[in-house]
C-alpha positions in Angstrom: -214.5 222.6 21.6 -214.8 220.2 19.3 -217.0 217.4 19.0 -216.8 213.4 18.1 -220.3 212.1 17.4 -220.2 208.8 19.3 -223.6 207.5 19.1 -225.2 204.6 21.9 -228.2 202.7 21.9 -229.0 201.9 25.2 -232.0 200.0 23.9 -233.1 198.8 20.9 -236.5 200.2 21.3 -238.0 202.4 18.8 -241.2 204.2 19.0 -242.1 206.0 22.1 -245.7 207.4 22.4 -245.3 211.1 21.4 -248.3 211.3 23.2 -247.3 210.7 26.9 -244.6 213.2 28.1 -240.7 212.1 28.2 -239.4 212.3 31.6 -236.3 214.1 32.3 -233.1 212.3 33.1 -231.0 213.3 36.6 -227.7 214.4 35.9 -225.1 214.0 38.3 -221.9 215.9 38.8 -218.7 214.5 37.3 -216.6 212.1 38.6 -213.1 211.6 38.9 -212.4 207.7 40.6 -208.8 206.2 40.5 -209.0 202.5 39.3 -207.1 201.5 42.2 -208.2 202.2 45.8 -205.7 204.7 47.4 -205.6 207.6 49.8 -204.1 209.7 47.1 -202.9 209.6 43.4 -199.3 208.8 42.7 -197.9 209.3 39.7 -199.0 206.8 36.5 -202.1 205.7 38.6 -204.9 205.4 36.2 -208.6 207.0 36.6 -211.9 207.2 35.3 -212.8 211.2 34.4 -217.1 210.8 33.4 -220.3 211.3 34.7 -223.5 209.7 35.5 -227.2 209.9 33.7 -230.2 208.4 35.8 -233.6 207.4 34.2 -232.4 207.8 30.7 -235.1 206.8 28.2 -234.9 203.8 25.5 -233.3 205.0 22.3 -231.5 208.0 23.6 -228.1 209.0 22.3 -225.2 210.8 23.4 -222.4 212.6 21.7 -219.3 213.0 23.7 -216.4 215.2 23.6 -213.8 214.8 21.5 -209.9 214.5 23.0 -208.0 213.3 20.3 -205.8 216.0 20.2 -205.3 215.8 24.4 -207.2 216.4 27.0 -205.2 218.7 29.1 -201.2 219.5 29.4 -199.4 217.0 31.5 -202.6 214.4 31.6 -202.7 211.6 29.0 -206.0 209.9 27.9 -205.2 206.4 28.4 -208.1 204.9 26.7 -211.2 206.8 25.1 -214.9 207.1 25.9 -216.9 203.9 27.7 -220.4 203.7 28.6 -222.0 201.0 31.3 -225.6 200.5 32.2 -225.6 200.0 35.5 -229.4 199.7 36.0 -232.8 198.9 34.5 -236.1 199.5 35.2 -239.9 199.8 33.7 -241.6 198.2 31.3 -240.7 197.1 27.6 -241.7 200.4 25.7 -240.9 202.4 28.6 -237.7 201.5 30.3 -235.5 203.7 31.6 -231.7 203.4 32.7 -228.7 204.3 34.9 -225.3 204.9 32.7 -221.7 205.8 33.2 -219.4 207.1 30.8 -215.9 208.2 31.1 -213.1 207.9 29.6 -209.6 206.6 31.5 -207.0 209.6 31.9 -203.2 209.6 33.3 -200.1 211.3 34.5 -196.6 210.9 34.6 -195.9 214.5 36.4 -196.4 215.8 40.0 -198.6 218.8 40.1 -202.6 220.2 40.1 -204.1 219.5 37.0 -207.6 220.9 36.0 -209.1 218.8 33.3 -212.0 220.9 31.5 -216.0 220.6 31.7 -217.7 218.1 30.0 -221.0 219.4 27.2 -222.5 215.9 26.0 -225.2 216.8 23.3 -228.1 214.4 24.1 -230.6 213.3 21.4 -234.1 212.0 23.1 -235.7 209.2 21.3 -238.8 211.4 20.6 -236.4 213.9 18.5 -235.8 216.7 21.2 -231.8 217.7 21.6 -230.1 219.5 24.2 -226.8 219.3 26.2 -225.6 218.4 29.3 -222.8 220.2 31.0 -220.5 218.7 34.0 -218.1 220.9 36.1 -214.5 220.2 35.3 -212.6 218.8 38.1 -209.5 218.7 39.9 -206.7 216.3 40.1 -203.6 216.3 42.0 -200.6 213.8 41.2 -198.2 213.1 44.3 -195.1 211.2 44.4 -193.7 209.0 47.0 -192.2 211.2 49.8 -188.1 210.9 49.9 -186.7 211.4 53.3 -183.0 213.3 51.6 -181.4 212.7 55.2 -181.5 209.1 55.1 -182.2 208.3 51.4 -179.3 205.5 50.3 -179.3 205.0 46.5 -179.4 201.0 45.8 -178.9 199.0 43.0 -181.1 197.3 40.7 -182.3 194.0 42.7 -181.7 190.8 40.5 -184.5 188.9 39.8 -186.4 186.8 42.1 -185.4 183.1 41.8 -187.6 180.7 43.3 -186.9 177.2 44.3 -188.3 174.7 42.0 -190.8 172.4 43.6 -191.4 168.4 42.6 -194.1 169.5 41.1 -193.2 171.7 38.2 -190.6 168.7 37.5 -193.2 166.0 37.7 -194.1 166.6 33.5 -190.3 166.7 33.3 -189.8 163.7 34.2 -193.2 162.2 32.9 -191.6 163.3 29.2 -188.4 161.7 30.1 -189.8 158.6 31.5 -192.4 158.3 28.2 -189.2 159.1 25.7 -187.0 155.8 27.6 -190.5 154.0 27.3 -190.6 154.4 23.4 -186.7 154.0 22.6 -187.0 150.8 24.7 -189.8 149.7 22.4 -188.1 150.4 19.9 -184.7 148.7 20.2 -186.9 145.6 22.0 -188.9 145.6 18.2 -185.8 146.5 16.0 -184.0 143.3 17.8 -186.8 141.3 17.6 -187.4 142.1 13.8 -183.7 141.6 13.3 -183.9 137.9 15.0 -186.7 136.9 13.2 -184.3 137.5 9.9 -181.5 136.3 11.3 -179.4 138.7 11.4 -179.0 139.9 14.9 -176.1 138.4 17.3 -176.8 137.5 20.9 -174.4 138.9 23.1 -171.0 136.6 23.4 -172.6 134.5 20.7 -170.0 132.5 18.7 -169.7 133.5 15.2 -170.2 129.3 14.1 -173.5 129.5 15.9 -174.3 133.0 14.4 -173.5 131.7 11.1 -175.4 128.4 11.6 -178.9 130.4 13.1 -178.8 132.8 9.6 -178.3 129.7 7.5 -180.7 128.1 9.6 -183.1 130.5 8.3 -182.4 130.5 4.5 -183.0 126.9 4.9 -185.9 125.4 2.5 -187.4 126.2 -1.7 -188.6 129.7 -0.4 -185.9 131.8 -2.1 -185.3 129.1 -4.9 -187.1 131.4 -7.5 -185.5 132.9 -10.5 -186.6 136.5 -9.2 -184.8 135.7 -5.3 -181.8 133.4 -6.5 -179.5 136.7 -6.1 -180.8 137.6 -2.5 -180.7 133.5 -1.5 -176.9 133.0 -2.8 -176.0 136.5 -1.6 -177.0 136.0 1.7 -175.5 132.6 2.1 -171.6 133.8 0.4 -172.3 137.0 3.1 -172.7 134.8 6.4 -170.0 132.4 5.4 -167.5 135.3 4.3 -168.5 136.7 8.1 -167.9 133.2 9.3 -164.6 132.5 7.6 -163.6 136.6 8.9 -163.7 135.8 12.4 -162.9 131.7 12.3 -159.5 132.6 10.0 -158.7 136.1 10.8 -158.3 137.7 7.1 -160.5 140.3 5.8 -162.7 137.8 3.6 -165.7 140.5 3.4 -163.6 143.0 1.4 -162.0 140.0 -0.9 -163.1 138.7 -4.1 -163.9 134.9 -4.3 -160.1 134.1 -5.8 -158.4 135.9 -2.9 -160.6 133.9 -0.3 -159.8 130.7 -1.5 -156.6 131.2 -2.2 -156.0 132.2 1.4 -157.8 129.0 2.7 -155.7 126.8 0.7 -153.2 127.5 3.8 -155.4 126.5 5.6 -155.4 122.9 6.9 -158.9 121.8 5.0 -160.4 118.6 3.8 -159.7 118.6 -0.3 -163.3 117.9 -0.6 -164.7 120.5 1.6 -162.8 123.1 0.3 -163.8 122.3 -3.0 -167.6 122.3 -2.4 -167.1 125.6 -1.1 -165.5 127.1 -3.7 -168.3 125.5 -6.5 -170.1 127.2 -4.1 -169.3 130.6 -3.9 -168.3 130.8 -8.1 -172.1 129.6 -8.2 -172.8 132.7 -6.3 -170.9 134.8 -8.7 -172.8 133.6 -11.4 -176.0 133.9 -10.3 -175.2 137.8 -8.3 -173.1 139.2 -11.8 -174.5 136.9 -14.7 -177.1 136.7 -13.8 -177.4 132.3 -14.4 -180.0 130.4 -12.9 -179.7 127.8 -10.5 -181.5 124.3 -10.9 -183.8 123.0 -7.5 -181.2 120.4 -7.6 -178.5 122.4 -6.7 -179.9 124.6 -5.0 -180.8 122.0 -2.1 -177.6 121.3 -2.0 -176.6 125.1 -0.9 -177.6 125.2 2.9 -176.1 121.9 3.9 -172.9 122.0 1.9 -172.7 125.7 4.0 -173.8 124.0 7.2 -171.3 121.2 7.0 -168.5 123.6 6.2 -169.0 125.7 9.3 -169.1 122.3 11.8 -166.4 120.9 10.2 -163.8 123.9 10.9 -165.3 125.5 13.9 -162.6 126.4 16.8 -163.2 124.2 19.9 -163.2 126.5 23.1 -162.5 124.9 26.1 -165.4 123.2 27.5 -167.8 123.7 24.5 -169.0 121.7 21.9 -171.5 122.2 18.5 -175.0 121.1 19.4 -175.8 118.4 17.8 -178.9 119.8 16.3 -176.4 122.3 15.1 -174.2 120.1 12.5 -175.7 119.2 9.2 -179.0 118.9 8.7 
């Protein structure tokens, strides 16, 4: 039979007195041991087919038999040659050891299988060969007894389903409970970003006092620059075309500056108020499409000409009234 040269230092000891005689290692019989503890083999049980050296000198190698090409008919090797020390003993230049080797063999067929003799060629530290034979062995592969008179053929059972306990839902609900955490954070810092510009309306809020809390905070020189005129005007002309939308009822966010004005001239307006308004918005025309720039003059003028124009055509609601702090300031 061929041979596979697989070579194992049990030690890494080199050097053995030549002068003191080796001692001779024990060989045991094979062994044949199922992996799993039964009364007999059943079919696809797994064992381990090896044998067992005692007192085996530092530096001594082994070469095993090779079983690539099978080691028997109707046995399959399930994994190849292994060795274990399972014992030490002696001094450093002079220890000797208990191994196993074996190698893990199978069957998927019912029958008496003999599984042939082991030769390991054995290589003493000291240079001396020779080879160790172990008696093949037996094994015998049973399968479950079926009693034919009774036997009832059954379907495939469906997979277990077990119930599902509180606590293999507690990170559930921990994710769930950390993901409403963060949105809330987030629509409680979007809102509060949002007032701090203005632009955010508190629920049932009126559009004059939504109009007067944005203008309320364009009010002052801080967007009177060259370089910011076009946000400053564009911001005012967008809350009072929002305003005039919802106080007047016509579209006045999709009309051009003409259109609005000449829809409030039904309206029942003070000559003078709807003409500051109207300087006003051209002015923003200019300043968004011609780019002109505004003098600080007129530009202080802006907020409370916008201001006065929202208290001065607000729609009384029953029982409500502008704040005073509200009309021009």
């Amino acid at each position: 039979m061929d041979k596979k040269r697989i070579i194992i230092f049990l030690a890494a000891v080199a050097g053995c007195s030549g002068a003191v005689a080796a001692p001779r290692a024990k060989v045991d019989s094979a062994y044949l041991r199922p992996l799993q503890e039964r009364d007999s083999v059943l079919i696809a049980d797994q064992l381990r087919y090896g044998f067992t050296l005692h007192d085996v000198e530092a530096g001594t190698t082994l070469e095993f038999p090779d079983f690539s090409g099978g080691i028997c008919e109707g046995v399959e090797i399930v994994s190849g040659w292994q060795s274990d020390t399972t014992s030490a003993r002696g001094k450093k230049d002079k220890r000797l050891f208990d191994i196993d080797s074996w190698l893990v063999v199978t069957s998927f067929d019912e029958g008496t299988y003999r599984l042939p003799a082991l030769a390991v060629a054995r290589r003493r530290p000291s240079g001396e060969t020779d080879t160790l034979r172990f008696d093949e062995k037996v094994l015998t592969v049973c399968t479950m007894p079926v009693d034919t008179a009774t036997f009832k053929p059954h379907d495939i059972r469906g997979q277990i389903r077990y119930p599902v306990t509180f606590k293999e839902l507690l990170p559930y609900f921990g994710l769930a409970a950390g993901v409403l955490l963060l949105a809330g954070l987030l629509v409680w810092w979007l809102r509060r970003r949002a007032l701090a510009r203005g632009d955010a309306a508190l629920p049932d809020e009126p559009p004059y006092l939504r109009a007067l809390r944005k203008l309320e905070h364009l009010r002052g020189n801080k967007y009177w620059a060259p370089e910011k005129q076009k946000f400053f005007y564009s911001s005012v002309t967008d809350t009072l075309r929002e305003y005039i939308a919802a106080r007047f009822g016509f579209g006045a966010m999709e009309m051009t500056t003409a259109e609005i004005f000449a829809a409030l001239q039904k309206e029942d307006l003070p000559r003078d108020l709807y003409e500051e308004m109207k300087t006003l918005f051209e002015t923003s025309d200019f300043v968004k499409f011609a780019k002109w720039t505004v003098s600080d003059t007129e530009n202080a003028r802006v907020i409370p000409d916008a201001v006065r124009f929202v208290t001065a055509t607000w729609q009384e609601e029953p029982g409500q009234e502008p704040d005073e702090n509200e009309k021009e300031g």
